[in-house]
N, C-alpha and C positions, 0 to 999 in steps of 0.2 A: 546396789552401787558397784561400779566397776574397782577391782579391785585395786587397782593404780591408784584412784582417787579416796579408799579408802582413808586416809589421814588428813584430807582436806575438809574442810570445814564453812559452813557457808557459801558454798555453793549453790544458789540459786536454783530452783527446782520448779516445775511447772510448763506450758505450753506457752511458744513466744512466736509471733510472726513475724516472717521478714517478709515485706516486699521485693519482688528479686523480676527483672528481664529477664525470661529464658533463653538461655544459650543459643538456641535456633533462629532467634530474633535479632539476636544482638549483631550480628553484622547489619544488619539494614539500619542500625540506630549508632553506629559508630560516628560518625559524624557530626550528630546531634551533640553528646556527651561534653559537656563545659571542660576547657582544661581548669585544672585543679580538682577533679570531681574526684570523689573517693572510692575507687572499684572493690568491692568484697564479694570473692568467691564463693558458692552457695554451693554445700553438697546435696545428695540424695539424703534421707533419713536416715541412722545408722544406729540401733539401738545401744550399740557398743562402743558409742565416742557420744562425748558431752558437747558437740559442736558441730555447727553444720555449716558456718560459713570459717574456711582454711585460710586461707588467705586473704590480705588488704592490700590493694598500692594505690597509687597517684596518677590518675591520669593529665600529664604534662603540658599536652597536644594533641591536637588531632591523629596525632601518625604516632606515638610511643606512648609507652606503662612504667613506671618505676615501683619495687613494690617487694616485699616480702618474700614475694613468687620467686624471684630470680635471687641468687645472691653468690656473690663471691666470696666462700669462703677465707680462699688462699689471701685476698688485700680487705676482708672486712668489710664490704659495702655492696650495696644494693647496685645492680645491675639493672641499665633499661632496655628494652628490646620493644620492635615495631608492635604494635597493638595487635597484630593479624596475627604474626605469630604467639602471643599473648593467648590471643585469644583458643588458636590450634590445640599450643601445648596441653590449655585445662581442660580441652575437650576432648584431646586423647586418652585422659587416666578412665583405666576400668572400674581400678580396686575399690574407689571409692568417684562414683561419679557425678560429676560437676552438672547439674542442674539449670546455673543461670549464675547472673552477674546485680548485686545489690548497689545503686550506687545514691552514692551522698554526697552532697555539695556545701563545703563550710559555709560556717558563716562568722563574719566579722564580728565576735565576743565582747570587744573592747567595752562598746558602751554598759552593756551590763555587768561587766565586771569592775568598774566603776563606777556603779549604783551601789551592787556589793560591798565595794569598798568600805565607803561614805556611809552605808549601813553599819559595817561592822565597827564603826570608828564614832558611831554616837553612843 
């Protein structure tokens, strides 16, 4: 166990797949992508980090990212920037290189969590 992590507890341990668009692909499929979709960064494999997707944001539109990636310190809030250069910036890092883009699309919870509800309450 990495030593940082030794005093954590329950940390999930095991082999987990992500399905990810690779990086190389992803401009041809930007288009495609629903706004609201959930963009998750994918790294290379890294024996010495507990995680391989870094970052998550919000794909808003066609044309912008909102997201974790970006942030303004100095006023506290997420920063959005064109999807291209989104996409540039994660593909420049060496130190730990970005693989591909995992993305997810919500979905409206309501009605099952209103089963639950009614469940919990008999």
């Amino acid at each position: 166990m990495l030593q940082r992590l030794a005093n954590i507890h329950n940390i999930p341990d095991g082999k987990y797949h992500v399905r990810y668009l690779p990086l190389d692909e992803l401009r041809s499929h930007v288009r495609s992508i629903e706004p609201g979709t959930i963009i998750m960064v994918v790294r290379e494999h890294d024996p010495n980090r507990i995680v391989r997707i870094s970052h998550m944001g919000r794909h808003p539109d066609a044309e912008r990212v909102d997201g974790a990636a970006r942030f303004d310190r100095a006023r506290a809030r997420v920063i959005e920037v064109p999807f291209g250069e989104y996409i540039q910036k994660q593909a420049s890092f060496k130190h730990w290189k970005v693989v591909g883009f995992a993305l997810a699309h919500p979905v409206d919870a309501a009605l099952r969590v209103s089963q639950l509800a009614k469940s919990a309450s008999n």
